[in-house]
C-alpha distance (Angstrom), angle and dihedral (degrees) to the residues before:
residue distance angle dihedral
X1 . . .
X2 4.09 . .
X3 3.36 117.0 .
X4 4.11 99.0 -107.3
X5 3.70 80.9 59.3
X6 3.74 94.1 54.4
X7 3.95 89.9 44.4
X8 3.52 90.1 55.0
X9 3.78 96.2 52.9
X10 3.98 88.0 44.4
X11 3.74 87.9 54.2
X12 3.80 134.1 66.7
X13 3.78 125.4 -156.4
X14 3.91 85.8 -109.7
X15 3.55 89.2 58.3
X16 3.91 94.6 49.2
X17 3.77 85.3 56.0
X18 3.52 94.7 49.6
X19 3.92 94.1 52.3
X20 3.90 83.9 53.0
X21 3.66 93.1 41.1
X22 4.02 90.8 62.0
X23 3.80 82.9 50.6
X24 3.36 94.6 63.3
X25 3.71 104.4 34.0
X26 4.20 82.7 55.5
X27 3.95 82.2 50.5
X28 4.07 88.0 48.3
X29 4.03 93.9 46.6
X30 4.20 91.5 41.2
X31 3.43 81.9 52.7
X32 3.76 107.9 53.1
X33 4.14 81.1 40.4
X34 4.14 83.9 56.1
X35 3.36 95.4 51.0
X36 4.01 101.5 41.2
X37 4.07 78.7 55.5
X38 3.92 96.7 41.1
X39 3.95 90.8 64.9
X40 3.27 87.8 52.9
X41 3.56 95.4 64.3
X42 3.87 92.9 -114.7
X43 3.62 129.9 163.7
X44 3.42 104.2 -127.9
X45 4.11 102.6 48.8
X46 3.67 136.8 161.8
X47 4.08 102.4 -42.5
X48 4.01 88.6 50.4
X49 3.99 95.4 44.3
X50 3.56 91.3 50.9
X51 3.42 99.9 47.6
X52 3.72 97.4 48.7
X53 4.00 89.5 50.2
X54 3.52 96.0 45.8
X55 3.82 93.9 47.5
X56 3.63 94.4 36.9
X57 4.05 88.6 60.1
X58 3.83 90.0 46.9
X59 3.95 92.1 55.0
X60 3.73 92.1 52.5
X61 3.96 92.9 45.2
X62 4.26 77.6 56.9
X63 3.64 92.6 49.0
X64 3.67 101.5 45.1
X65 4.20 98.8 31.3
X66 3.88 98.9 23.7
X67 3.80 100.6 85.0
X68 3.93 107.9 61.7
X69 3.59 90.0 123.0
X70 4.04 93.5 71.3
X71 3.56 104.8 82.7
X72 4.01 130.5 157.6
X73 4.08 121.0 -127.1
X74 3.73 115.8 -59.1
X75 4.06 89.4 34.3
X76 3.30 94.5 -84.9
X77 4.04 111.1 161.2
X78 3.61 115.3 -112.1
X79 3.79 127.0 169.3
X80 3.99 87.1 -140.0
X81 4.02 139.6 7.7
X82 3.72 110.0 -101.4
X83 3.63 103.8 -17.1
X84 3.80 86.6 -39.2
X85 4.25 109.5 149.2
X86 3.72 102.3 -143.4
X87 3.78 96.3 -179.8
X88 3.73 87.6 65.5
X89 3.62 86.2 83.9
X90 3.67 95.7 56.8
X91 4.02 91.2 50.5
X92 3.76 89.6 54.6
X93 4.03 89.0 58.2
X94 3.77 94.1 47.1
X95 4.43 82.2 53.6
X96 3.68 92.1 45.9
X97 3.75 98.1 45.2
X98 4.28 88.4 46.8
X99 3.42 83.4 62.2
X100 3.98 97.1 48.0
X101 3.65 91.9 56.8
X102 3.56 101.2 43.1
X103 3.82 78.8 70.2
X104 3.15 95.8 59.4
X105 4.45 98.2 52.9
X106 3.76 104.5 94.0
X107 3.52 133.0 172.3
X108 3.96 113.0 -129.5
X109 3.97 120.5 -138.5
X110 3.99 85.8 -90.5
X111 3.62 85.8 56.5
X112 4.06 94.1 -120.0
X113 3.52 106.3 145.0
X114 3.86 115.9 -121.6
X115 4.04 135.5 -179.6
X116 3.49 96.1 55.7
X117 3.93 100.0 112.8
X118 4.33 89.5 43.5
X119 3.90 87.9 49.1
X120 3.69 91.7 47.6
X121 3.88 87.2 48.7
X122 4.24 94.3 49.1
X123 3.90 87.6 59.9
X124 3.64 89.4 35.8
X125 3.90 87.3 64.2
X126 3.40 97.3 27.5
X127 4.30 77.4 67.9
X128 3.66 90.2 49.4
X129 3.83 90.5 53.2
X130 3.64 88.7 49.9
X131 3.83 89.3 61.9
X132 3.63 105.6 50.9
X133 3.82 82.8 37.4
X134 3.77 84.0 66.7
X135 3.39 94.7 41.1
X136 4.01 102.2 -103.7
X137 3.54 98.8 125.8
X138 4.07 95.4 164.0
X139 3.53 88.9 66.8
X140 3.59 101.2 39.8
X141 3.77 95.1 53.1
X142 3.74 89.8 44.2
X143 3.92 92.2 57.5
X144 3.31 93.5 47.5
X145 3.71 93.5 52.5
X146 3.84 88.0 39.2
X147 4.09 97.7 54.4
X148 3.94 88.6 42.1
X149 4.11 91.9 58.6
X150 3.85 82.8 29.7
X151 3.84 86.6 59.3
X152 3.33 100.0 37.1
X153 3.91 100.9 47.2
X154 4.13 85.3 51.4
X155 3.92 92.6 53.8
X156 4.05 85.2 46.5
X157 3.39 104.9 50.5
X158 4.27 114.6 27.3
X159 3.58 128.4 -146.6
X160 3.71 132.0 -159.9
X161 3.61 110.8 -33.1
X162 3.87 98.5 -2.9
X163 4.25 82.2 74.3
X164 4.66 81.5 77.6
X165 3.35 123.2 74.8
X166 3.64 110.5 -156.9
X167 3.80 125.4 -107.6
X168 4.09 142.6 -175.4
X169 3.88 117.5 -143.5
X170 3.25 116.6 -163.7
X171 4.01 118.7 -170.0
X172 4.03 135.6 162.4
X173 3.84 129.8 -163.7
X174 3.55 128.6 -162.4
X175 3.52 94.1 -135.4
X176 3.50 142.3 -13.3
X177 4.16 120.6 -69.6
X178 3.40 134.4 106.5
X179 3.08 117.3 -51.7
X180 3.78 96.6 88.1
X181 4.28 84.5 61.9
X182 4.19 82.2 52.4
X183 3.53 95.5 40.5
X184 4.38 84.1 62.3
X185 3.69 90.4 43.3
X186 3.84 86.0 50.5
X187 3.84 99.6 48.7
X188 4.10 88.9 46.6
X189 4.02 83.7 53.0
X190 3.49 100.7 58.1
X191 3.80 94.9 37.1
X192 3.77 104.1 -95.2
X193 3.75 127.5 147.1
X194 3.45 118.0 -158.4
X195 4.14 108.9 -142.2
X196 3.87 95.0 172.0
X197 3.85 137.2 26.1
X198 3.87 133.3 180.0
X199 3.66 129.4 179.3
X200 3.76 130.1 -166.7
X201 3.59 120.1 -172.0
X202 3.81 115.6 -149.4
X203 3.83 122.8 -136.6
X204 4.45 82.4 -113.7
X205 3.59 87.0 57.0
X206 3.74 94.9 -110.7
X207 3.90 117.7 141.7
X208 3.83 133.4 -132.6
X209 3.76 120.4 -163.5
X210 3.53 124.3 -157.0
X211 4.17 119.2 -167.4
X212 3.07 134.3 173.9
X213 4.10 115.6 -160.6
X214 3.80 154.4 -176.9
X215 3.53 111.8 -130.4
X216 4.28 127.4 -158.9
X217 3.43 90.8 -173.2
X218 3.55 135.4 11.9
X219 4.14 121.5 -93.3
X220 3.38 111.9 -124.9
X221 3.96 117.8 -139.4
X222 3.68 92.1 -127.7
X223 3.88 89.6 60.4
X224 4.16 88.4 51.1
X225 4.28 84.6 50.6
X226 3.62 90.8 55.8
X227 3.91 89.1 48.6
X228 3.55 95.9 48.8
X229 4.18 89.6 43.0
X230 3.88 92.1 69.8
X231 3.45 108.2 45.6
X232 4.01 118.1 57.6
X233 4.19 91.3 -157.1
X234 3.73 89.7 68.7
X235 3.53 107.9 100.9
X236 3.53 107.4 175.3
X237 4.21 130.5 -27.6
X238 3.83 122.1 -154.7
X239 4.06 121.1 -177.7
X240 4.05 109.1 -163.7
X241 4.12 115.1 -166.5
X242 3.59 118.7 -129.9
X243 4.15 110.6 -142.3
X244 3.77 112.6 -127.9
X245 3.33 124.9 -124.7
């Protein structure tokens, strides 16, 4: 008998859908974490927190279920050979991987912080390889299938602060006035919120602003014309998109 046959016999249907029931309820409670954190402006929102639940749960369902194949004489079920610790192994690949995708989290020139989602998705798999590693190739298929949709319904349909794309505006005044006070009354108008600002003052007394925003909706360069129409200090205005991750 191989050992996927003696899984199956060990467990029912109902316990298949329980294994994949903690899968999603991780999923559920990652995702309620995500999206406390996502209006918050955090880094690491929705997408991340639900993959790192969801995977998380499937790498202990490895650890604790995985190793029905070690047995002592007489087939008698042991979670080791002789005091041996198995899961030990698995804990060692959840380490390694950590350190995989902490190479892949950079910090861009604007200093927005991207790789989090991809990292979160290299341990996520490296779960699912853990499973039909071990053998448990129910579950491992249905996490793969689950983080896809998962992955795909969170892209589709944003929450919180996954609903901005992130922008750069770049704008320079000949001199001080008001138009910087306008230019903040403008941003909050057409839904903008400014996460970052930097000024430099030039020895001729001309101004260069530097923001960094969230945008609902995009700004259309026919509304940043108009702006730059009715005041003379504007010089010249430039908005730069961000691509999401």
């Amino acid at each position: 008998m191989t050992f996927y046959e003696r899984l199956s016999l060990n467990f029912t249907i109902l316990q298949w859908a329980e294994l994949m029931l903690r899968i999603i309820t991780a999923a559920a409670c990652g995702w309620l974490v995500g999206v406390e954190r996502s209006r918050r402006f955090k880094d690491a929102g929705v997408r991340t927190h639900c993959m790192v639940a969801c995977s998380a749960a499937l790498m202990m369902i490895v650890s604790k279920y995985g190793f029905a194949d070690l047995e002592l004489p007489g087939s008698t079920f042991f979670a080791g050979v002789r005091g041996a610790d198995p899961s030990r192994i698995a804990s060692q690949i959840v380490t390694g991987v950590g350190f995989l995708g902490a190479g892949i989290i950079y910090r861009d020139r604007k200093l927005a912080t991207k790789g989090l989602t991809t990292a979160a998705g290299v341990w996520a798999v490296c779960g699912i390889g853990m499973a039909l590693g071990a053998g448990m190739y129910e579950i491992g298929v249905f996490a793969t299938l689950f983080i896809i949709c998962l992955q795909y319904l969170t892209h589709r349909f944003n929450i919180g602060a996954d609903r901005y794309s992130d922008a750069g505006l770049e704008i320079n005044f000949s001199r001080d006035g008001d138009a910087d006070e306008a230019l903040y009354r403008k941003l909050e108008e057409w839904g903008a919120i400014v996460t970052d600002t930097q000024i430099d003052k030039q020895p001729d007394g001309s101004m260069k602003y530097r923001l960094g925003l969230k945008l609902k909706k995009e700004i259309k360069g026919d509304v940043l014309n108009d702006f730059v129409g009715k005041y003379d200090e504007v010089v010249s205005i430039k908005m730069t998109k961000v691509s999401q991750e």
